[in-house]
DRENFI-378196 format. One record per residue: x, y, z of N, C-alpha, C in turn; residue in three letters. Coordinates in steps of 0.001 Angstrom, whole numbers, plus 524288, in hexadecimal, padded with zeros to 5 digits. Layout:
BEGIN
    n_u    n_v    n_w   ca_u   ca_v   ca_w    c_u    c_v    c_w   aa
      X      Y      Z      X      Y      Z      X      Y      Z  ALA
...
end
This chain:
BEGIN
    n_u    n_v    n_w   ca_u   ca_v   ca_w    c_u    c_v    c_w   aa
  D2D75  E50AA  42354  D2F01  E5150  428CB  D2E41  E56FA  42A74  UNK
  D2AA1  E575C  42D9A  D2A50  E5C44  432B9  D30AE  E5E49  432DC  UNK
  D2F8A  E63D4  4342B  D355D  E66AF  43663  D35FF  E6579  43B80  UNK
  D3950  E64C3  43DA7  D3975  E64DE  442C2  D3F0D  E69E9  445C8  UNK
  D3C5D  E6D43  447BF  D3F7E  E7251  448DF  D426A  E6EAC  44CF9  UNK
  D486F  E72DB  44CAC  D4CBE  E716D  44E09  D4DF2  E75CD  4536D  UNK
  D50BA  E76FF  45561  D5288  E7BD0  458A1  D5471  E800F  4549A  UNK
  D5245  E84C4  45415  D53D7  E888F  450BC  D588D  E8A2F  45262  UNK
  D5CCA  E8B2B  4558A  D61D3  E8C5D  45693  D6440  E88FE  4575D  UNK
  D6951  E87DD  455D1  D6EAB  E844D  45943  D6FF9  E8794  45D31  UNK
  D6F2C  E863D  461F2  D7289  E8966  466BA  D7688  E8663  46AD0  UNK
  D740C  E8016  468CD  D7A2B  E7CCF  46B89  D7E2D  E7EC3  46A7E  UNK
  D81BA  E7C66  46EFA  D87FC  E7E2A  46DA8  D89D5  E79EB  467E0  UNK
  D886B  E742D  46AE8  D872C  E7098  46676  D878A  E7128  4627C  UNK
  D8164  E72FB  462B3  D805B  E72DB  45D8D  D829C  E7661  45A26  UNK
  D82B1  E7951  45B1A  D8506  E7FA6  4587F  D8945  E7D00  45602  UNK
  D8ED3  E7B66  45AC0  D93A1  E796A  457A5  D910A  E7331  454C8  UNK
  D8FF7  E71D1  45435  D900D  E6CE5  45195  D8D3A  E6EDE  44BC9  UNK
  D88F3  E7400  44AD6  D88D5  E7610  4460A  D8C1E  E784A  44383  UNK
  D9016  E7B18  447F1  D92C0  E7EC5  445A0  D9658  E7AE7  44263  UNK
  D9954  E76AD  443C2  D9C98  E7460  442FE  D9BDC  E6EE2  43ED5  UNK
  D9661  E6F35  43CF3  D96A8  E6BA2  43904  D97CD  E6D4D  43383  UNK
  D961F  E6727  43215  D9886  E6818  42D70  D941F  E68C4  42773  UNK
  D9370  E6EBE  4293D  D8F4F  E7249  424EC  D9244  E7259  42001  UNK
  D9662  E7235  41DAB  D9890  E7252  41957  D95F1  E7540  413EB  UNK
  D9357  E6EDA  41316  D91C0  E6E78  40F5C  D8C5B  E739C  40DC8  UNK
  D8963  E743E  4126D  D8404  E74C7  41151  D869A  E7A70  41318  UNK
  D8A23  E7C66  413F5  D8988  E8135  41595  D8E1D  E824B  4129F  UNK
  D91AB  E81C0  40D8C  D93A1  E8105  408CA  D8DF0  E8377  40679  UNK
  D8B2E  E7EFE  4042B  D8687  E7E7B  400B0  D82EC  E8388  400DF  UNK
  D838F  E86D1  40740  D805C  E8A25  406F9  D8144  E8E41  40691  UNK
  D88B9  E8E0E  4068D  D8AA4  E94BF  4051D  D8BBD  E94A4  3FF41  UNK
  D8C6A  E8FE9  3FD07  D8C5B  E8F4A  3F812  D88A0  E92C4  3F4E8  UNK
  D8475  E9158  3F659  D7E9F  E91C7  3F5B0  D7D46  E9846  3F6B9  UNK
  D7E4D  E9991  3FA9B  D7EF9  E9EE3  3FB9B  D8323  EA31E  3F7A1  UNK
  D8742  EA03E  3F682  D8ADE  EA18F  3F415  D89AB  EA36A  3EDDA  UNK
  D856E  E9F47  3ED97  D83CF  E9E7E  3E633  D8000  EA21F  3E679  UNK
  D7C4D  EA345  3EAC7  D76D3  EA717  3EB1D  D7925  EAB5F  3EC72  UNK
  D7A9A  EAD7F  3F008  D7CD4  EB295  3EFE8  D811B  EB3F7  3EB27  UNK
  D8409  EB150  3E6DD  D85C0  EB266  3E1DC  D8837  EB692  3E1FF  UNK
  D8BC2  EB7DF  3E78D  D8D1A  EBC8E  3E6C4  D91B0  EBEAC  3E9C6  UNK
  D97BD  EBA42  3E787  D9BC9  EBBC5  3EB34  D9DA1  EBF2E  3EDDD  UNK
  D9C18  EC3E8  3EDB2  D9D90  EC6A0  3EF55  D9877  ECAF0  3F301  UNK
  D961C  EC61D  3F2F5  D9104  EC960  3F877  D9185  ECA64  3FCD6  UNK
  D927F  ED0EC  3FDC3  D93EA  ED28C  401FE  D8E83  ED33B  4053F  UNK
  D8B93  ED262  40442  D8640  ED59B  407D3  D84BB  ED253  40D4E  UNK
  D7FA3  ED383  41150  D7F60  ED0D0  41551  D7D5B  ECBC6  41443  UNK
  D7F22  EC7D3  416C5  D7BB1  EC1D7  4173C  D7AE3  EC2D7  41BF8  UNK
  D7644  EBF30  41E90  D74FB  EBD17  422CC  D7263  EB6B0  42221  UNK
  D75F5  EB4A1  42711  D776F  EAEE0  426C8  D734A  EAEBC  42B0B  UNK
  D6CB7  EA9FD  42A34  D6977  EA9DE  42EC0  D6A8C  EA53C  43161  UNK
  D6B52  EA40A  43792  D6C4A  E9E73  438CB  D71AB  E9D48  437E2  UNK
  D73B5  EA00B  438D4  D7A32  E9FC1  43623  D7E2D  E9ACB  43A7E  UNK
  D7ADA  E9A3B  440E0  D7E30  E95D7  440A7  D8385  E9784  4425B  UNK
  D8626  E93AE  44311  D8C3F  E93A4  44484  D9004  E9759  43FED  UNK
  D8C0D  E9A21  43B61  D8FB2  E9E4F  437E5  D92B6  E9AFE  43283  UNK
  D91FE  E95B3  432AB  D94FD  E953A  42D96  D935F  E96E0  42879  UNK
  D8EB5  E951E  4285A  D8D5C  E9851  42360  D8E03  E9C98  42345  UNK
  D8CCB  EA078  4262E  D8EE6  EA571  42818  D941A  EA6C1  425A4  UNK
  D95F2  EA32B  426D6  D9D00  EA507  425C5  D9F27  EA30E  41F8E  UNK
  D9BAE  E9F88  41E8B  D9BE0  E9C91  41951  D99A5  EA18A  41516  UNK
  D95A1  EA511  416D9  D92C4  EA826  413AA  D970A  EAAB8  41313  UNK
  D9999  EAF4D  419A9  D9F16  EB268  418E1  DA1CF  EB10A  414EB  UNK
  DA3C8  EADE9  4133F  DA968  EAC2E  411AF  DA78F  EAA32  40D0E  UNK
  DA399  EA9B5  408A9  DA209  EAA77  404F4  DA146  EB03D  401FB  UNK
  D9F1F  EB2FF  406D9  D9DA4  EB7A7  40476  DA0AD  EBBFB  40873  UNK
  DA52D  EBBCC  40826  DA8E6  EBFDD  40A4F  DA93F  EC4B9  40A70  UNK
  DA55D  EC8DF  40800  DA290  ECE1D  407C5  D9C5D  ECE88  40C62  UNK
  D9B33  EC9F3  40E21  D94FA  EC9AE  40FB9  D9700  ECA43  414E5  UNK
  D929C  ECCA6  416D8  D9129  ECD70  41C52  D8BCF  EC971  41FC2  UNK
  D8C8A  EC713  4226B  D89A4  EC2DC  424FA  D88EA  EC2C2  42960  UNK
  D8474  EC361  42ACD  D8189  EC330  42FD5  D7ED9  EBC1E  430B5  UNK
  D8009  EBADF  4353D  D7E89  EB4ED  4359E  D7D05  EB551  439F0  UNK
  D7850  EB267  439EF  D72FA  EB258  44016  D7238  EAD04  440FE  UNK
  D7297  EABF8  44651  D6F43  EA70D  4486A  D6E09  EA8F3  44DBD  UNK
  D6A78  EA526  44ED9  D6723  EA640  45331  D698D  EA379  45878  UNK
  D6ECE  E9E9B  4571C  D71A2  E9C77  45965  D74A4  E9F2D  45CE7  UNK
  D74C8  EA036  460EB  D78B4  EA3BD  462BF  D7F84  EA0BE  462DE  UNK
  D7EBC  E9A55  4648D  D848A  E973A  46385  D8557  E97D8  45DE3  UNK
  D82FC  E97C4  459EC  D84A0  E9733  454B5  D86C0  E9C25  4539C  UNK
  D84CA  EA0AE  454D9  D861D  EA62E  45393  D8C7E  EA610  455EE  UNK
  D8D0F  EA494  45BD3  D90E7  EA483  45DA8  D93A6  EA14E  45A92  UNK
  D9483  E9C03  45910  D96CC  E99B4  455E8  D99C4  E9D0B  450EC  UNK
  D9621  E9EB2  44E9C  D9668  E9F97  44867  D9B1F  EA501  44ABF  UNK
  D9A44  EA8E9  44E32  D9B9F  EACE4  4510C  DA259  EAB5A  451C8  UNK
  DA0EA  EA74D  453F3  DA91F  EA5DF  4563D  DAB81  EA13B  45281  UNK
  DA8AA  EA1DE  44D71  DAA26  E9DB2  44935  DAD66  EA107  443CC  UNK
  DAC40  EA505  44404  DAC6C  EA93E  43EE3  DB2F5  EAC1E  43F7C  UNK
  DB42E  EAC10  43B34  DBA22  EAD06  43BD5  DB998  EB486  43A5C  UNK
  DBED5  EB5EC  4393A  DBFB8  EBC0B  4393D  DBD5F  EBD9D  433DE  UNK
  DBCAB  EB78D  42EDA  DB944  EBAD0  42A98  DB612  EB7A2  42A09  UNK
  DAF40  EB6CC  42B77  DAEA6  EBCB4  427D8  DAB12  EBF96  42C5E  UNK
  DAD09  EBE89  43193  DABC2  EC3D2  43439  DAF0E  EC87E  43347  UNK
  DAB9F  ECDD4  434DA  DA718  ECE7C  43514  DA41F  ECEFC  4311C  UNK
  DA23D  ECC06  42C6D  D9E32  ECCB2  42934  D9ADA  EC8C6  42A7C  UNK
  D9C91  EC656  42DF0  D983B  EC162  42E6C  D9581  EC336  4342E  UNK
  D91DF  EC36B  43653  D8FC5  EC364  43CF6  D8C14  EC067  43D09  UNK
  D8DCA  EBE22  441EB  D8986  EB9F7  44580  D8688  EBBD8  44590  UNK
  D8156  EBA78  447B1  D7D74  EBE83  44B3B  D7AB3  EBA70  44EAE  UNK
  D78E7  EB9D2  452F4  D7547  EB4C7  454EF  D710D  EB8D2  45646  UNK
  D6CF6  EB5D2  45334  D67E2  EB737  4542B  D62F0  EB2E7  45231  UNK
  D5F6A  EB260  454A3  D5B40  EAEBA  4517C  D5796  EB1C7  44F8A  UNK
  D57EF  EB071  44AED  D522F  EB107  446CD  D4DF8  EAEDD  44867  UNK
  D49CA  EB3D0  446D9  D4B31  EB73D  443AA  D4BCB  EBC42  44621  UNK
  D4C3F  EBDB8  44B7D  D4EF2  EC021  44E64  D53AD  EC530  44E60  UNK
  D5736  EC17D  44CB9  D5C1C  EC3A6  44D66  D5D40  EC6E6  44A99  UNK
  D6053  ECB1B  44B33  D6060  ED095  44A86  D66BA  ED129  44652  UNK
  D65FA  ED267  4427B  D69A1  ED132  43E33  D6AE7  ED6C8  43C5D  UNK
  D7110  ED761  43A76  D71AE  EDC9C  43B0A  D6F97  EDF8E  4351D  UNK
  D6F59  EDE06  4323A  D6C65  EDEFF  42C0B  D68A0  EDD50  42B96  UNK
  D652D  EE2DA  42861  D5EE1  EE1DC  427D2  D5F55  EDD4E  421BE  UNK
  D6179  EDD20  41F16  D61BB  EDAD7  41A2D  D6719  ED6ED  4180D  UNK
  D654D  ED416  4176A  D69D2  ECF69  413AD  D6AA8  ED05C  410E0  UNK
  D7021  ECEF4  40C25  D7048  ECDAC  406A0  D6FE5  EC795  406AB  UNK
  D70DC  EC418  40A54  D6E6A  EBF51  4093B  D6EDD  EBD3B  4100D  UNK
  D6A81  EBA20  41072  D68CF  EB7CE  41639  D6989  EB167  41223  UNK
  D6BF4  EADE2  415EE  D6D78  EA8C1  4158A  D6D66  EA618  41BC1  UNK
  D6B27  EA101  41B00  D6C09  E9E80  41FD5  D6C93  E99D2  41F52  UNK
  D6CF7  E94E1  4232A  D6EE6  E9047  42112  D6E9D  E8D9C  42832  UNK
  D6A50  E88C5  4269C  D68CF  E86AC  42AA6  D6674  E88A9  42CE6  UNK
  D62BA  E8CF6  42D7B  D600D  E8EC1  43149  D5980  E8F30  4311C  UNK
  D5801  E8D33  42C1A  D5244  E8DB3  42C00  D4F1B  E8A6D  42F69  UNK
  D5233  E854E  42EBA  D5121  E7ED9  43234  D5052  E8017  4380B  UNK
  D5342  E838F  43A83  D53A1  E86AD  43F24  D4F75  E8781  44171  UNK
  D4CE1  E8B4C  43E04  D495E  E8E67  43E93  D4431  E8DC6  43FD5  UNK
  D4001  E8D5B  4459F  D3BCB  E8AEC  4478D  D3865  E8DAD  441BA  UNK
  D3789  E9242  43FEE  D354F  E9534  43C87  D393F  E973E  43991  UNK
  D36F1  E93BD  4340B  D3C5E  E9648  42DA2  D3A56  E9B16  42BA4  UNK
  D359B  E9DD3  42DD5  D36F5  EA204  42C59  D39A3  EA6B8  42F3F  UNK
  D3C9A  EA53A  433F7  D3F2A  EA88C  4360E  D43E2  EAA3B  43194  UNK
  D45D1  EA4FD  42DC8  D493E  EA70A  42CDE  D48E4  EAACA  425EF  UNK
  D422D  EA75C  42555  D41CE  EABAE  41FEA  D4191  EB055  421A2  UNK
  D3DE7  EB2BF  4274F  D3E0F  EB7D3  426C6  D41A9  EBACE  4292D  UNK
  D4668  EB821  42B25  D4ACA  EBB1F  42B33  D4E75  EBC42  42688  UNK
  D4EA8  EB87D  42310  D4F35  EB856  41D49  D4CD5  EBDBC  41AB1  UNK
  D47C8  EBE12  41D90  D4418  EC372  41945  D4557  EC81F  41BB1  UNK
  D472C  EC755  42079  D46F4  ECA73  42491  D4C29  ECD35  42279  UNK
  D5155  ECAE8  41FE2  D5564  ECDA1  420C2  D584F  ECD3F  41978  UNK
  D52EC  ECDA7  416E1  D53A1  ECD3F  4114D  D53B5  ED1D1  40FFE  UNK
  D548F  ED37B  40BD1  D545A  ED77A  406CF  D537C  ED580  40102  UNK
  D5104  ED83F  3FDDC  D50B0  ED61C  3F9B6  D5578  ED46D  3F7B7  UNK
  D572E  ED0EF  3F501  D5D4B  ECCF8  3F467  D5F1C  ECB09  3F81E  UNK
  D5E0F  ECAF4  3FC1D  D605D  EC6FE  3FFE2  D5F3F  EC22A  3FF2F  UNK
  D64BD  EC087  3FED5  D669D  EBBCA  3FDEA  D64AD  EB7D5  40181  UNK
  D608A  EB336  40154  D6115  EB103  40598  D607C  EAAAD  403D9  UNK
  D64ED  EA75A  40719  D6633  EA262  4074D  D65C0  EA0D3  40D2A  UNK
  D6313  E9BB5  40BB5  D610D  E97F7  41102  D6236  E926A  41116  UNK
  D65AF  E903C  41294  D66CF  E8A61  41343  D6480  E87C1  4167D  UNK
  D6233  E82E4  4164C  D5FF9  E80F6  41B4F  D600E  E7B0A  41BE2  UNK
  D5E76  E7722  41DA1  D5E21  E7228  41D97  D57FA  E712A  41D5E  UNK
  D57E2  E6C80  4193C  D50F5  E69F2  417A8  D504E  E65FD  419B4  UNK
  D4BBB  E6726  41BFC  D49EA  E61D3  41F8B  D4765  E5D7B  41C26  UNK
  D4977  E5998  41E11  D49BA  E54D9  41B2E  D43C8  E53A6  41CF5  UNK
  D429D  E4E17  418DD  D3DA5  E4BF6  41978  D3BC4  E4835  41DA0  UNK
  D3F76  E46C1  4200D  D4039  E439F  42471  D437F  E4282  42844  UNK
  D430D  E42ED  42E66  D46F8  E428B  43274  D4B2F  E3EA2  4302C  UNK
  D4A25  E3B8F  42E16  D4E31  E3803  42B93  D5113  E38A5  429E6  UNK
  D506B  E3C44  42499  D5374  E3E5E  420FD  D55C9  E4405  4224E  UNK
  D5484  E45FE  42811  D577F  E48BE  429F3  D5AD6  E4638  42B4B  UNK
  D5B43  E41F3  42F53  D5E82  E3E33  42FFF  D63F2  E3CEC  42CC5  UNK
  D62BF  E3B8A  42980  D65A6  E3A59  42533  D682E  E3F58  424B0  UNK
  D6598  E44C7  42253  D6A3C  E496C  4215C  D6C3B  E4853  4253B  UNK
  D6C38  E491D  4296E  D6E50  E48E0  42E17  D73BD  E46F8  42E3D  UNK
  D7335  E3EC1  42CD6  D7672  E3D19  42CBF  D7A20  E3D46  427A8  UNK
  D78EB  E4048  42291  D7B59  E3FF2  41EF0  D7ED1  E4504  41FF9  UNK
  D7C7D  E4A5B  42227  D800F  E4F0C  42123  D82CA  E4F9C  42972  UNK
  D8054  E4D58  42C05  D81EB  E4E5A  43114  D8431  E48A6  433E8  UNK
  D8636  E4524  42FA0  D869F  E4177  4335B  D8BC2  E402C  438DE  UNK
  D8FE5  E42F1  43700  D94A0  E463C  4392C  D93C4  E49C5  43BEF  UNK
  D8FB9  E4DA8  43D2B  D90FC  E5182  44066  D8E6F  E4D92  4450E  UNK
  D8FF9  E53A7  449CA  D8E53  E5346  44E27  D8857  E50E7  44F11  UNK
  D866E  E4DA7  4538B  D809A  E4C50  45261  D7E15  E50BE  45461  UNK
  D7F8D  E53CE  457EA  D7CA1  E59E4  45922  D7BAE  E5CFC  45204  UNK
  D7EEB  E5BE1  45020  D7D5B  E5D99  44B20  D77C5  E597A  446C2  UNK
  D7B0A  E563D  44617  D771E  E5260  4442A  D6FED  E52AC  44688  UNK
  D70CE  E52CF  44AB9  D69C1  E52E8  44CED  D692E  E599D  44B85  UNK
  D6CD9  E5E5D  44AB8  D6A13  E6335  44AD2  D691B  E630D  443A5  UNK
  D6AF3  E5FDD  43FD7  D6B93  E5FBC  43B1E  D6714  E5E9D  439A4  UNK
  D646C  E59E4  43E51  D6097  E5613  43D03  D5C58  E5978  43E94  UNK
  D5AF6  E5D74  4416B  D5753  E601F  4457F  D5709  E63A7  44039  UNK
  D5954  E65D9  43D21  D5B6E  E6B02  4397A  D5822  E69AE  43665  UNK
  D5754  E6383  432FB  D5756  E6009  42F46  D515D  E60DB  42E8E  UNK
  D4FA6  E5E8A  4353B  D48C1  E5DB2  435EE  D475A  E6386  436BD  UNK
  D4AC1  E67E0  438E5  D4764  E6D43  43810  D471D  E7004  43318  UNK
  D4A71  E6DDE  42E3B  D4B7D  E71DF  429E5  D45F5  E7052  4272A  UNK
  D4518  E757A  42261  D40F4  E7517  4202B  D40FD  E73C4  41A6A  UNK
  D3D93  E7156  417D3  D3D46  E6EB8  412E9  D3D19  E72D8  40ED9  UNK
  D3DBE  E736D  40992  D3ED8  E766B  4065C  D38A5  E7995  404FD  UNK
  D35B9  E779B  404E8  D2F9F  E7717  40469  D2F3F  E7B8A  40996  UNK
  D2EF1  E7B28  40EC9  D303D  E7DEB  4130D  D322D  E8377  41255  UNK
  D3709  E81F8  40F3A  D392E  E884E  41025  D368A  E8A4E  40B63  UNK
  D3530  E8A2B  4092D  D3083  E8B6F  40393  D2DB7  E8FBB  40588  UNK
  D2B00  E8B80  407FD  D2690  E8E06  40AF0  D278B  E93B7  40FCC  UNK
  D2C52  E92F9  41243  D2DF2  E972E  4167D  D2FE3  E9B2E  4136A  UNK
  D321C  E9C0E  40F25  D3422  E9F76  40D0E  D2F43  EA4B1  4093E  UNK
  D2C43  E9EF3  40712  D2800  EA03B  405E0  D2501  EA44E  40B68  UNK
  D2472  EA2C8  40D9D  D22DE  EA58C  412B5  D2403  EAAE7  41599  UNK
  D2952  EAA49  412CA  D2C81  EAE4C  414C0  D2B85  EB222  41078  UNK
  D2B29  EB0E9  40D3A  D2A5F  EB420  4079C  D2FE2  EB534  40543  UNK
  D3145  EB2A5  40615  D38DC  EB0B3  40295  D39C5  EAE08  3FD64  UNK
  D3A3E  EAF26  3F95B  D3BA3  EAD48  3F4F7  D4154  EAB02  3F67A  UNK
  D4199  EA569  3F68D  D46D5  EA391  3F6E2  D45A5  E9DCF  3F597  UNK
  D49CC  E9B7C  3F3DE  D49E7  E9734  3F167  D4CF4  E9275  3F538  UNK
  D4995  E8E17  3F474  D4A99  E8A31  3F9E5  D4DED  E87A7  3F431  UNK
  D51D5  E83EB  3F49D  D53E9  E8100  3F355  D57F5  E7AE7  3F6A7  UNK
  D5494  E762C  3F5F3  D57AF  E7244  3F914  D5D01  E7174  3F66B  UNK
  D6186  E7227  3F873  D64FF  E70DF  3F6B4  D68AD  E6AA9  3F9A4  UNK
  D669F  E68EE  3FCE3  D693B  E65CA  3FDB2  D6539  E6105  4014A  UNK
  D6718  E5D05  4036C  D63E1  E58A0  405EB  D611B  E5B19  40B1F  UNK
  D613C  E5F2E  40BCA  D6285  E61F8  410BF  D62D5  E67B2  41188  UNK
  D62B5  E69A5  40DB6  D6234  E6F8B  40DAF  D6094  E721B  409B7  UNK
  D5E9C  E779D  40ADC  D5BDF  E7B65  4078C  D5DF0  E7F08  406BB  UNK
  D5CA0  E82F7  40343  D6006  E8790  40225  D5AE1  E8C09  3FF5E  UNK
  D5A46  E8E73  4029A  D568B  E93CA  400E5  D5930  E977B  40137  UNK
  D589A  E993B  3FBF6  D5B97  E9F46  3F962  D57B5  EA2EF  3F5AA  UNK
  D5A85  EA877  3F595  D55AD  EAAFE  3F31C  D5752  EB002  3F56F  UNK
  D54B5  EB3F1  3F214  D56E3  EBA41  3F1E2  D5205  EBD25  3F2D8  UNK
  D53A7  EC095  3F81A  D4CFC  EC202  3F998  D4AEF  EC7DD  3F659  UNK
  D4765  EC617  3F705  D446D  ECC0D  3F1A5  D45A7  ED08E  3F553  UNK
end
């Protein structure tokens, strides 16, 4: 199955709350976990930057794992920024800041990461290498970088089906943006090749019916 591009921003009112408010649990558990085991390093105070960050939970999930780190989080959303903005309690601001800007654009207050992570946002993206070469763009040698995303299935069908197996409860404004996400994400084979492109040593790994996980430490 062909990709079929989606709208690269959420800017409904809608839509915005009906993402903000589901029920990510599991997959966004799985990915600070994951983050948790690769960065190996409780007590990492240095900068992250969160790309596509969205309504901020992961954002805040990263905070409150790593309670020394400083975090900068970007989307191009201006409702989501606002969201994530009047969602965040007294800790762990100020180590955490919004920023709304779209990539690869947006103007970030550090030339360098100790680790860039993002989650959901490649699928987004009309062109995936906006987000490798903001990745290269704001690396240093050791920068840490983790990428979560959703894999497009082999058939509208079997998007279908994720659909109805992990979204069958939410909102249907959610369900059709899950399904739109589903037919824009890219196959493991795909991101191979873009990273390759980018000239990125990083390692694609499918971890689930539905998602990917590329990690890897830049030279």
């Amino acid at each position: 199955m062909k990709r079929v591009l989606e709208p690269e921003l959420m800017e409904d009112a809608e839509q915005v709350i009906a993402y903000a408010q589901a029920d990510f649990e599991i997959p966004h558990n799985e990915f600070i976990q994951r983050l948790k085991a690769f960065v190996n390093e409780p007590t990492f105070g240095g900068k992250a930057l969160d790309l596509g960050c969205g309504p901020g939970e992961i954002s805040r999930r990263f905070a409150k794992a790593f309670p020394l780190a400083k975090i900068d989080a970007v989307d191009g959303s201006r409702p989501m920024i606002d969201y994530a903005v009047s969602s965040i309690t007294v800790e762990p601001h100020p180590r955490l800041i919004f920023i709304h800007g779209k990539l690869p654009h947006a103007e970030l207050p550090v030339v360098h990461y100790d680790i860039i992570f993002s989650n959901s946002l490649l699928h987004h993206l009309p062109d995936p290498q906006i987000l490798w070469q903001v990745v290269k763009k704001y690396s240093k040698s050791g920068t840490r970088i983790a990428i979560m995303d959703l894999l497009r299935p082999g058939t509208a069908n079997m998007a279908k089906s994720l659909v109805e197996m992990y979204a069958a409860t939410e909102p249907k404004i959610l369900q059709q943006d899950f399904y739109n996400s589903l037919l824009a994400a890219f196959t493991p084979e795909e991101i191979n090749v873009q990273i390759a492109q980018a000239g990125l040593s990083l390692t694609v790994e499918q971890i689930s019916d539905r998602h990917v996980f590329i990690s890897g430490i830049a030279n």
